[in-house]
C-alpha positions as CSV (number, residue, x, y, z in Angstrom):
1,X,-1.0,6.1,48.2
2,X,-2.6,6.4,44.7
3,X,-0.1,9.1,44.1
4,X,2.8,7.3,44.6
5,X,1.9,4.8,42.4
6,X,1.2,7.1,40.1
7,X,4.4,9.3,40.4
8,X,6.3,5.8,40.1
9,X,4.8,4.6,36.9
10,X,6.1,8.0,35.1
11,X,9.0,7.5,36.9
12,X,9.6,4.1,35.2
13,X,9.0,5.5,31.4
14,X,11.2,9.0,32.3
15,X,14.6,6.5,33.0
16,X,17.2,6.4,31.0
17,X,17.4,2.8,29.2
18,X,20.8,1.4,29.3
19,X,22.7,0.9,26.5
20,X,22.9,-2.7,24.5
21,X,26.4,-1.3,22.3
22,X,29.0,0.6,22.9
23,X,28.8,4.4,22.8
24,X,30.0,5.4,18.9
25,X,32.6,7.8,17.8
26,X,30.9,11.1,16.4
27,X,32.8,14.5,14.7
28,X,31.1,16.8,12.4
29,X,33.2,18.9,10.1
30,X,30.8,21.4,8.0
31,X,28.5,19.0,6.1
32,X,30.2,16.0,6.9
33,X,30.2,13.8,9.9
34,X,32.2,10.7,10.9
35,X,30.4,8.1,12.7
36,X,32.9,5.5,14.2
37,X,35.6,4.4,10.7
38,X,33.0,5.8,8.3
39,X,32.7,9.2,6.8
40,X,29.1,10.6,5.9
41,X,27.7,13.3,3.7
42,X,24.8,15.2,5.6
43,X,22.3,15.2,2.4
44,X,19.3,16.8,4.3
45,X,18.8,18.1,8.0
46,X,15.1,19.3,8.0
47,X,14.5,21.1,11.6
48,X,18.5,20.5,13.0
49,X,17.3,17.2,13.8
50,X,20.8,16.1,13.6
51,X,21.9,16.3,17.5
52,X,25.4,14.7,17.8
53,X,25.5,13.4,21.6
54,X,21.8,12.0,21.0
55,X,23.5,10.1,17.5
56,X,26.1,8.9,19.6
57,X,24.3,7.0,22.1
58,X,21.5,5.8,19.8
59,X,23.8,4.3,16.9
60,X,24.0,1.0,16.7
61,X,27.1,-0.7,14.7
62,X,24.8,-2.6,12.9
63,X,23.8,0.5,10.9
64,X,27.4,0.5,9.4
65,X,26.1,-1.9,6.5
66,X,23.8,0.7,5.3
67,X,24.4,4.0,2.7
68,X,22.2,6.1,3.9
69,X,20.6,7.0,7.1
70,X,17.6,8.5,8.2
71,X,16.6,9.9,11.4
72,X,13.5,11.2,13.2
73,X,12.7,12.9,16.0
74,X,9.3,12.4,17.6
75,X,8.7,12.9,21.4
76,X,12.0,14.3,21.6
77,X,13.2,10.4,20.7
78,X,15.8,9.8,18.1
79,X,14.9,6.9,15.6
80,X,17.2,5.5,13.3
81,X,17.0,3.5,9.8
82,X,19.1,2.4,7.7
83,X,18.6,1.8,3.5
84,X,20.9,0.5,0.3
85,X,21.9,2.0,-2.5
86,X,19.7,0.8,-5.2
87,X,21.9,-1.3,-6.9
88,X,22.2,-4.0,-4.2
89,X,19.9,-6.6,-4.1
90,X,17.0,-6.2,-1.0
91,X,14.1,-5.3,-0.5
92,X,12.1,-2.4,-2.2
93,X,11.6,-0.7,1.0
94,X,15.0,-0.9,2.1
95,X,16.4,0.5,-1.0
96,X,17.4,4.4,-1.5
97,X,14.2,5.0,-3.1
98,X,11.8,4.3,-0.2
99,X,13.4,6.9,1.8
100,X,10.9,9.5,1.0
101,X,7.6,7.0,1.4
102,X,9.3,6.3,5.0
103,X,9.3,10.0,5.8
104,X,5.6,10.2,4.8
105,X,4.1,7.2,6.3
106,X,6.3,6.2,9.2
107,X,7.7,9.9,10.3
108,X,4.7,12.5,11.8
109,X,4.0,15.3,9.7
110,X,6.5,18.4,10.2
111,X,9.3,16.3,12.0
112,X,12.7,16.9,12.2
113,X,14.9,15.0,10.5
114,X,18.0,14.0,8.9
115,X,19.5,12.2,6.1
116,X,23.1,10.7,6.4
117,X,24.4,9.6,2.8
118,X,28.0,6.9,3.1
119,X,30.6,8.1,1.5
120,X,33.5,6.6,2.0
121,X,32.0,2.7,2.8
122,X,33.7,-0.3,4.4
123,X,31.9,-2.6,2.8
124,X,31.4,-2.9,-1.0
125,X,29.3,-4.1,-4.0
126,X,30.1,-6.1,-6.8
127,X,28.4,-5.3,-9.7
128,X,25.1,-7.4,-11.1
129,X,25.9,-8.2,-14.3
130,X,29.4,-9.5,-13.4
131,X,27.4,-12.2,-11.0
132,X,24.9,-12.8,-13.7
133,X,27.7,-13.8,-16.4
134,X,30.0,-15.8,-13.6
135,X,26.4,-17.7,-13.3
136,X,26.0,-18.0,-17.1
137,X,29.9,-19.0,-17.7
138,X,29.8,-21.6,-14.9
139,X,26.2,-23.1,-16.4
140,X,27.6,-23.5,-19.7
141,X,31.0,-24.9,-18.4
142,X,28.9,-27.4,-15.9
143,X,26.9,-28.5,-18.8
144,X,29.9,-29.7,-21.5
145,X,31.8,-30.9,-18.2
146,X,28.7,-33.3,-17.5
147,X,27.4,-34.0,-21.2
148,X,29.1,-37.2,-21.3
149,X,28.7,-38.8,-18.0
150,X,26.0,-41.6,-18.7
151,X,26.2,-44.3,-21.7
152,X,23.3,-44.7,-24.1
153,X,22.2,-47.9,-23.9
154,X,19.0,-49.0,-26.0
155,X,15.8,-50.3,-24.3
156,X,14.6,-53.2,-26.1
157,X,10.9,-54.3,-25.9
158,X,10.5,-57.3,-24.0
159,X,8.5,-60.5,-26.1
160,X,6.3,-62.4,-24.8
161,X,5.3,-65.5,-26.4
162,X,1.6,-64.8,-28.5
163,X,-1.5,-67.2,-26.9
164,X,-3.1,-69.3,-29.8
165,X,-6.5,-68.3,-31.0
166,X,-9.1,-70.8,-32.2
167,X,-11.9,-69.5,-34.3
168,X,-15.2,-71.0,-34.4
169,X,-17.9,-69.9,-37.1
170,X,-21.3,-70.8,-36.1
171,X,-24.3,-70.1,-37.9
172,X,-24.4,-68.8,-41.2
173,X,-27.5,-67.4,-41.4
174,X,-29.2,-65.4,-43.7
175,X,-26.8,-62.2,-43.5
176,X,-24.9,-62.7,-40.2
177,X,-22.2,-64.6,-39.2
178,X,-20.6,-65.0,-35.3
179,X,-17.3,-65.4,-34.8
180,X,-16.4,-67.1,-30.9
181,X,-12.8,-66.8,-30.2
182,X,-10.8,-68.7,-27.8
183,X,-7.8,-68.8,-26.2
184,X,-5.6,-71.6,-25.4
185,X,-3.3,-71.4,-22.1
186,X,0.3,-72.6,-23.4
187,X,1.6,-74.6,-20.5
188,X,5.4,-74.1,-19.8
């Protein structure tokens, strides 16, 4: 009886998972492959880790935002990621540059695997420093448009009318004099 239970534990982890997307289009041509609408540039394919009916159920449409893509195989299980160009604006580790430190720290040593760069994208980029000088333009624009919006008026400092103060000098002594101060309360 231990056996069975046994035999249907592996059981359980050997099944195949089902898919959460629809199956993608896949053609290679040379060093090029097409991946559903978009065209890719096979940039590295350490080990022929690049399997085409393992890519086609593991890739997600999701993945079609990225430039490049990177997979592994460990335990004879494809793994996916995507990264930007680095000229968009993301996170370091998601940029073109981080795609060797995620082969070193995240891939085992000696892998197979691939490197998928876009080439001909569905989405695109606008440049940086057309966004920064829109944003600059439209500051200085907003701030002439609002200079006048509020009237200057002056602040004047409220009077109060001044208590009386009566001064008594008591005893003229030798070298000192005291001075007692009063007030009076003005009644209104």
């Amino acid at each position: 009886m231990s056996e069975e239970k046994e035999n249907n534990k592996e059981n359980r982890f050997e099944k195949k998972q089902p898919l959460r997307h629809p199956l993608a289009v896949v053609a290679q041509n040379e060093d090029k492959v097409k991946i559903n609408k978009q065209l890719y540039r096979i940039a590295v394919n350490e080990g022929d880790a690049l399997d085409l009916e393992v890519l086609r159920r593991k890739y997600d449409p999701y993945l079609d935002q990225y430039d490049f893509l990177v997979g592994d195989v460990s335990s004879e299980h494809l793994r996916l990621k995507g990264f930007y160009k680095d000229i968009v604006r993301t996170a370091i580790d998601r940029k073109e540059k981080a795609i060797a430190d995620y082969l070193i720290e995240y891939c085992n040593p000696g892998t197979a695997y691939f490197v998928l760069e876009l080439i001909s994208p569905v989405h695109n980029y606008q440049n940086r420093d057309n966004k920064h000088n829109n944003f600059r333009h439209k500051r200085k624009y907003n701030a002439n448009h609002h200079k006048n919006n509020f009237k200057k008026r002056r602040v004047h400092k409220a009077k109060f009318p001044k208590r009386k103060v009566i001064a008594v000098q008591k005893g003229r002594g030798h070298k000192h004099a005291f001075v007692i101060k009063k007030k009076e309360e003005q009644s209104n």
